[in-house]
C-alpha positions, -999 to 999 in steps of 0.1 A, spaced: -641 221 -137 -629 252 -147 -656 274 -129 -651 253 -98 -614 266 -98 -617 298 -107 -622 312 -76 -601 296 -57 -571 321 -46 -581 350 -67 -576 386 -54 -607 408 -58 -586 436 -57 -565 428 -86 -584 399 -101 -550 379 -99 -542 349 -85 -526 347 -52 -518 308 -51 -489 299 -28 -476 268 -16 -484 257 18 -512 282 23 -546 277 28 -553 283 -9 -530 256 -18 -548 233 9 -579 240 -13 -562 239 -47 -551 206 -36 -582 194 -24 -599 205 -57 -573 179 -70 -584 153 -53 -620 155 -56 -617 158 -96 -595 126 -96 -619 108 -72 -649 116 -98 -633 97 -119 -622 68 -103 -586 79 -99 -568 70 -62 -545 102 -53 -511 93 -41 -489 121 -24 -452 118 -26 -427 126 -1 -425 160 -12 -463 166 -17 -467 163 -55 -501 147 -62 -505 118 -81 -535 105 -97 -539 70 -120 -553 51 -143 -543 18 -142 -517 6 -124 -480 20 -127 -462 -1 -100 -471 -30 -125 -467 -18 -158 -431 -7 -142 -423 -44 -131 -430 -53 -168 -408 -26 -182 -435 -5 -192 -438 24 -172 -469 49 -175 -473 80 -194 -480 109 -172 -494 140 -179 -500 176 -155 -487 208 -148 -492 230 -115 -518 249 -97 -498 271 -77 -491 308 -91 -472 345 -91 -480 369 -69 -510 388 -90 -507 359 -112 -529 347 -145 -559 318 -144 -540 294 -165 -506 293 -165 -503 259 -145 -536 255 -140 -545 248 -180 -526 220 -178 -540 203 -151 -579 206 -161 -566 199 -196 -550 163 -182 -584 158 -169 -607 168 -196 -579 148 -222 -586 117 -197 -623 121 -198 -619 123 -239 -600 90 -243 -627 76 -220 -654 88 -243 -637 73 -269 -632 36 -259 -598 42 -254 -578 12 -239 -543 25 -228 -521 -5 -230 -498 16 -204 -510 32 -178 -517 70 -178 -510 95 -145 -520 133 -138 -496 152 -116 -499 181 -97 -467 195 -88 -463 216 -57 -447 250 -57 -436 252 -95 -435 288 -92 -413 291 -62 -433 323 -53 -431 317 -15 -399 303 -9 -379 317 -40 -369 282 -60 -388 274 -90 -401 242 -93 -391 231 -62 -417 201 -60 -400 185 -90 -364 193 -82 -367 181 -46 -384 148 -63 -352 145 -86 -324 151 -62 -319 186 -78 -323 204 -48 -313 191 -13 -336 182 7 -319 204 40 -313 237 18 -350 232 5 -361 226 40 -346 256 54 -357 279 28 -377 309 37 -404 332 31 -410 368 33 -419 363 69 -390 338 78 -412 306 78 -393 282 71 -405 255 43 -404 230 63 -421 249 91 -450 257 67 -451 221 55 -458 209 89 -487 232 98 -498 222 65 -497 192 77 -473 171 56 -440 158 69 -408 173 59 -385 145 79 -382 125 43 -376 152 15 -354 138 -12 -354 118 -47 -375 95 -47 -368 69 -74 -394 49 -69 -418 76 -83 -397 83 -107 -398 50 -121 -436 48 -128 -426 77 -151 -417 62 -185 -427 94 -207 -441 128 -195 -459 151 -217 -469 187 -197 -493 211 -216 -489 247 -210 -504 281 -218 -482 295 -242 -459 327 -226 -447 345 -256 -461 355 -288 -448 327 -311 -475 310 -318 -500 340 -327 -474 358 -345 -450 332 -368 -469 306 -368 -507 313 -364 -515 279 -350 -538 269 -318 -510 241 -307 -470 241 -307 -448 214 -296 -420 225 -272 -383 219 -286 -360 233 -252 -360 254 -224 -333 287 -224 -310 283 -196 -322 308 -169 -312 314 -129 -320 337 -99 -296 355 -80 -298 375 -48 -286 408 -46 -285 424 -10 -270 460 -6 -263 475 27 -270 511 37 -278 531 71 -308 544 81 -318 578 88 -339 612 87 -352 618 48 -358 650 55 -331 659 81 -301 638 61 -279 656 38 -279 638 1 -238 638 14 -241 623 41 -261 593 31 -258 559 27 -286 544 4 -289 511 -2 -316 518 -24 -293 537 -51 -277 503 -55 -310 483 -57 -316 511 -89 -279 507 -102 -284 472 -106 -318 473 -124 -306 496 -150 -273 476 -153 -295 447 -158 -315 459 -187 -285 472 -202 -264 444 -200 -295 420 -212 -301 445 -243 -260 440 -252 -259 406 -253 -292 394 -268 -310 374 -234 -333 392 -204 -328 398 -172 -353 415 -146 -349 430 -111 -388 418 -101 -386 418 -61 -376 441 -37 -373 439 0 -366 470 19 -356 479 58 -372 498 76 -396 499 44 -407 539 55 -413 568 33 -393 589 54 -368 564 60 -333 563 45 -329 525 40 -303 508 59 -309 476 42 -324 458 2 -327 429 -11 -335 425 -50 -340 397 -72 -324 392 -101 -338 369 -128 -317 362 -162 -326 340 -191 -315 333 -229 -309 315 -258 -269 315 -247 -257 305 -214 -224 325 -220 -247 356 -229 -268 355 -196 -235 343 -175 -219 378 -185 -250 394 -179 -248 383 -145 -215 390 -140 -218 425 -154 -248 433 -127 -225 419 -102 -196 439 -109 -219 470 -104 -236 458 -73 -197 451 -59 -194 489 -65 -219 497 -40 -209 473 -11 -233 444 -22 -232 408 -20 -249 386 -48 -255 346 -43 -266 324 -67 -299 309 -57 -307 285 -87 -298 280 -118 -310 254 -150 -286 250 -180 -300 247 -216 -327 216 -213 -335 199 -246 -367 179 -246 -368 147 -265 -361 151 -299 -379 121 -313 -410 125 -289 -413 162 -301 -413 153 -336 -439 119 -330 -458 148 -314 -458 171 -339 -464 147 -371 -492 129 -346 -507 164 -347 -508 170 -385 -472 187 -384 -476 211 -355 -450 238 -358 -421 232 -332 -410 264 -304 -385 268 -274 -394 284 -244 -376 308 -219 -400 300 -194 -391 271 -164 -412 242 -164 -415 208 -141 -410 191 -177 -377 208 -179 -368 191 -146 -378 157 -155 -359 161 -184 -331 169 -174 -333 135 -155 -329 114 -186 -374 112 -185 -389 111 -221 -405 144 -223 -420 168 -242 -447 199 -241 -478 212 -258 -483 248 -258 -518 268 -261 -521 295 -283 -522 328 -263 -536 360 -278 -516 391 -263 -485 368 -251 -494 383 -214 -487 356 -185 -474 360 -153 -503 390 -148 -543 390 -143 -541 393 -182 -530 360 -194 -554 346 -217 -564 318 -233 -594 317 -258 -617 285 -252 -615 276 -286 -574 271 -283 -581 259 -251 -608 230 -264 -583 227 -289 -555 218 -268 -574 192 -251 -584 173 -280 -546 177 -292 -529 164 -259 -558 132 -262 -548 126 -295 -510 121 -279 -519 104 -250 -539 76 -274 -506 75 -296 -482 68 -264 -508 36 -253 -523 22 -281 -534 29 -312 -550 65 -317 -589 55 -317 
């Protein structure tokens, strides 16, 4: 499976991952999808907002009989430049979990689903897990619609040529409802496991609350050689005022905060820019802590003539305390972690969904970069563990 995917959307200049939603790559990412799930029996259903859905047994039944399924998944699409498994890990590892229960005679008395949510990443159209908040009712459908990308293609515009409707975006509870319990596994982004704990497999606890905000700063363009320092008006100055204001106000107060994307006009080196647009993304343990971050960034991009909206933002999202400790005791006491990384679990949870995540062990604590690493062994072990929770949710562990 894995080789098969590999490939798929990687940059041979960078040797990242270039996996966006709508494109062509996600046509094939998706298509991978389907073909794994079909050698295996499994039926693919797509939502009203494109997540894939893939089954065995039947969850329209086991929902009439107040037993809905357990699902399991992650994402395929990526960063710009981003790593091979953050998303992608847990989707093979639903798979390969599915193909281990198989191999073990393993009856699930509920049925068991493997989702692939579109556009967790949000790195075309600038909301994170938009395929999961769309499905909840967390984001309207007409401001996800009309969100854009880099090139003013519209979501919905892109969803079209990719040939899925976007006429009938919005929660759909009759999805939801097939979801009794989700349990997402994840390459682990941070250090925690290899450094406190040591351990190949943690069980996620919460989610930090975390937004993105827009920052756009006005200038004028001109000569950069014939304009006086004087005489200028940079909007550029303000797009660096704001990124050092960020890392100073995120050092003060304990969270993060980063200034990761940058839109310029006219974009020329011998351009004065008349126009920027920066992205600001905060995150930590205290909501009050990152909402004064914010609020300190905004005071200083105020001072320079700019304008700063609020794109989205997730409060503190606490998975389910009795699932994560079943987990954890089902996997000989697995230590327990938060996360200041955004996940589709988070959004289901924050739906009143039973979930929970497993995270993989990674070596440097790189993601988000060609450098994000698993080791197979972590990996292998990571399947075996997430089979071993699967079993417990439907039926006596074989």
């Amino acid at each position: 499976m894995w080789s098969a995917l590999a490939p798929l959307g990687r940059a041979p200049s960078t040797g990242g991952y270039r996996r966006y939603a709508w494109t062509r790559e996600d046509h094939d990412l998706r298509e991978w999808f389907v073909a794994e799930c079909a050698s295996r029996g499994l039926d693919v259903v797509t939502d009203r907002v494109g997540n894939q859905w893939a089954w065995w047994g039947d969850p329209d039944s086991a929902r009439a009989a107040g037993a809905p399924g357990v699902v399991t998944g992650s994402h395929l699409d990526s960063v710009p430049d981003g790593g091979a498994f953050d998303g992608p890990l847990g989707v093979v590892s639903a798979l390969a979990a599915l193909d281990e229960l198989r191999s073990r005679g393993h009856v699930p008395s509920r049925p068991i689903g493997i989702v692939n949510f579109v556009d967790e990443e949000g790195a075309r159209f600038g909301v994170a897990c938009a395929g999961s908040r769309i499905l909840t009712g967390a984001l309207d459908p007409d401001r996800a619609r009309g969100l854009t990308d880099d090139e003013g293609r519209t979501m919905a515009a892109a969803m079209t040529v990719a040939g899925h409707d976007p006429a009938h975006l919005g929660r759909d509870d009759e999805v939801l409802g097939r979801i009794g319990t989700f349990v997402e596994l994840h390459v682990e982004q941070g250090r925690h496991l290899i450094d406190l704990d040591d351990a190949p497999v943690g069980v996620g606890t919460d989610i930090w609350p975390h937004g993105r905000w827009r920052i756009d700063l006005a200038g004028e363009a001109n000569h950069a050689g014939t304009t006086r320092l004087e005489d200028r008006i940079d909007a550029m100055l303000g797009v660096a005022a704001v990124t050092i204001a960020a890392r100073r106000a995120a050092e003060e107060r304990g969270c993060v905060a980063t200034v990761g994307k940058v839109l310029v006009t006219p974009n020329g080196v011998n351009a004065v820019p008349s126009h920027a647009s920066a992205w600001l993304d905060a995150r930590g343990t205290d909501t009050d802590a990152v909402r004064a971050t914010v609020a300190e960034v905004t005071e200083v991009a105020e001072e320079f003539g700019g304008v700063v909206r609020e794109e989205s933002w997730t409060s503190t999202t606490l998975f389910d305390p009795g699932l994560a400790e079943r987990i954890s005791q089902t996997l000989g006491g697995a230590p327990l972690l938060g996360t200041g990384a955004g996940h589709d679990a988070g959004i289901l949870a924050s739906q009143g969904i039973s979930t929970a995540m497993l995270f993989v062990r990674n070596p440097t604590g790189i993601s988000h970069s060609p450098e994000e690493l698993a080791e197979e062994e972590d990996c292998l072990a990571g399947v075996q563990a997430l089979a071993d929770v699967l079993a417990d949710l439907t039926g006596e562990p074989s």
